[in-house]
C-alpha positions in Angstrom: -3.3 -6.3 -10.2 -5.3 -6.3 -7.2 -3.1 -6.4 -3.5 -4.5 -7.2 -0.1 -3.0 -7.5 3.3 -4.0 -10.3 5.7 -2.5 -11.1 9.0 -3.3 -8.4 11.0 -4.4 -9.1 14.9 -3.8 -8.2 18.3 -0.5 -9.1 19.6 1.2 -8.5 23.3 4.3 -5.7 23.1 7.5 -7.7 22.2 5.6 -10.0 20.2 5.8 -10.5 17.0 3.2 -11.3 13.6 3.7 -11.9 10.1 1.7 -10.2 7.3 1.5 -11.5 3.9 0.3 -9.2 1.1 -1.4 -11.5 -2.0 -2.1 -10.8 -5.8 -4.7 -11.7 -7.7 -5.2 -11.5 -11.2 -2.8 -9.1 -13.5 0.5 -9.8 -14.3 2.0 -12.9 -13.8 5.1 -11.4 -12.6 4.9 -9.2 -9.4 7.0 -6.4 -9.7 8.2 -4.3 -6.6 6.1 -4.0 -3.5 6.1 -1.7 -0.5 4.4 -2.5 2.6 2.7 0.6 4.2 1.1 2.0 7.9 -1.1 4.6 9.0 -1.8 5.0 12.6 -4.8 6.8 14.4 -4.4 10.8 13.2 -1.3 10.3 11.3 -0.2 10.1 7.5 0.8 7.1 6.0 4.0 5.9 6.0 6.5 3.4 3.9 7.6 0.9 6.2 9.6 -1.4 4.0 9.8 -1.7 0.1 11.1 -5.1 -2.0 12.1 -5.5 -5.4 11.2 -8.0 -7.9 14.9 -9.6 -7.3 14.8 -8.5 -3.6 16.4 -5.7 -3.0 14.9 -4.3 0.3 14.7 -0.6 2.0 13.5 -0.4 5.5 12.3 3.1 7.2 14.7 4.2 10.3 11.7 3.3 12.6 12.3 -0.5 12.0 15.8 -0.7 13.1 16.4 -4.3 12.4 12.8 -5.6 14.3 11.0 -6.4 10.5 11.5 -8.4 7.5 10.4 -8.1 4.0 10.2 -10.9 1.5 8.5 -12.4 -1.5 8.0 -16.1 -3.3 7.9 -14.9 -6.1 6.1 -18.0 -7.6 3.0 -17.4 -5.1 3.1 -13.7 -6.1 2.8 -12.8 -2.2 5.2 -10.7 0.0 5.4 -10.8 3.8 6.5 -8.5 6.2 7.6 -10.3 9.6 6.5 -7.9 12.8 8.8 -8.6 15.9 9.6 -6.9 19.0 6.2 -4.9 18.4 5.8 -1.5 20.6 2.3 0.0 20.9 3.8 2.7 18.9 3.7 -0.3 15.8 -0.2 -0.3 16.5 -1.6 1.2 12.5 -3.3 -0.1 9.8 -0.9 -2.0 7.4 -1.2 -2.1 4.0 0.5 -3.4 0.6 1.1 -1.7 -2.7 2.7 -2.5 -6.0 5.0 0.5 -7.2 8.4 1.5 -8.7 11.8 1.1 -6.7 14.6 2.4 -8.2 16.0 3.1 -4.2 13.4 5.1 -3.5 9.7 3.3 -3.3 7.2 4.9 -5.4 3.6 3.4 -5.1 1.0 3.6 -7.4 -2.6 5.2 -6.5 -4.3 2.2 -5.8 -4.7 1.3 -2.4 -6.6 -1.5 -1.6 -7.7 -3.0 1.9 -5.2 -2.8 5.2 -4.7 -5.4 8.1 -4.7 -3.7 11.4 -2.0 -4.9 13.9 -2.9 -3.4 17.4 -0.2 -4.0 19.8 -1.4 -3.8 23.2 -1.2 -5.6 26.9 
């Protein structure tokens, strides 16, 4: 199962963007999914994680300004982006993995969306 992120863009601080990450080919059944950043010069981080039923786990950082979901019948998940700080500018990407409370994604990482949050 190939993952890619679209959405990305520049948006103003306080703003907000949704990102949708899309399968193609694979299973027909999407499994859990955990949406990733990695800013200039740092590691990359789990931002939020969904499981195939939609259980969700958010990183402290988002404190209630995103939103994870799925349809599952269009095997896509989104990640909604609001009240963006510069700090939010990274690259965002997608990944299929394991959550059993804790997100674990596989090795495959395919392409990112960058958000840039900026006046």
């Amino acid at each position: 199962v190939q993952l890619q992120a679209f959405g990305g863009g520049l948006v103003q601080p306080g703003g907000y963007l949704t990102l949708s990450c899309a399968a193609s080919g694979g299973t027909a059944t999407l499994n859990a999914v955990g949406w990733y950043r990695q800013a200039p010069g740092r590691q990359r981080e789990l931002v939020a994680a969904i499981s195939r039923l939609g259980s969700t786990k958010y990183a402290d950082f988002v404190q209630g300004r995103f939103a994870i979901s799925r349809d599952n019948a269009r095997k896509t998940v989104y990640l909604r982006l609001g009240s963006l700080k510069p700090e939010d500018t990274a690259v965002y990407y997608c990944n299929i993995g394991q959550f059993t409370g804790t997100f674990y994604p596989s090795s495959s990482w395919g392409q990112g969306t960058l958000v840039t949050v900026s006046s």
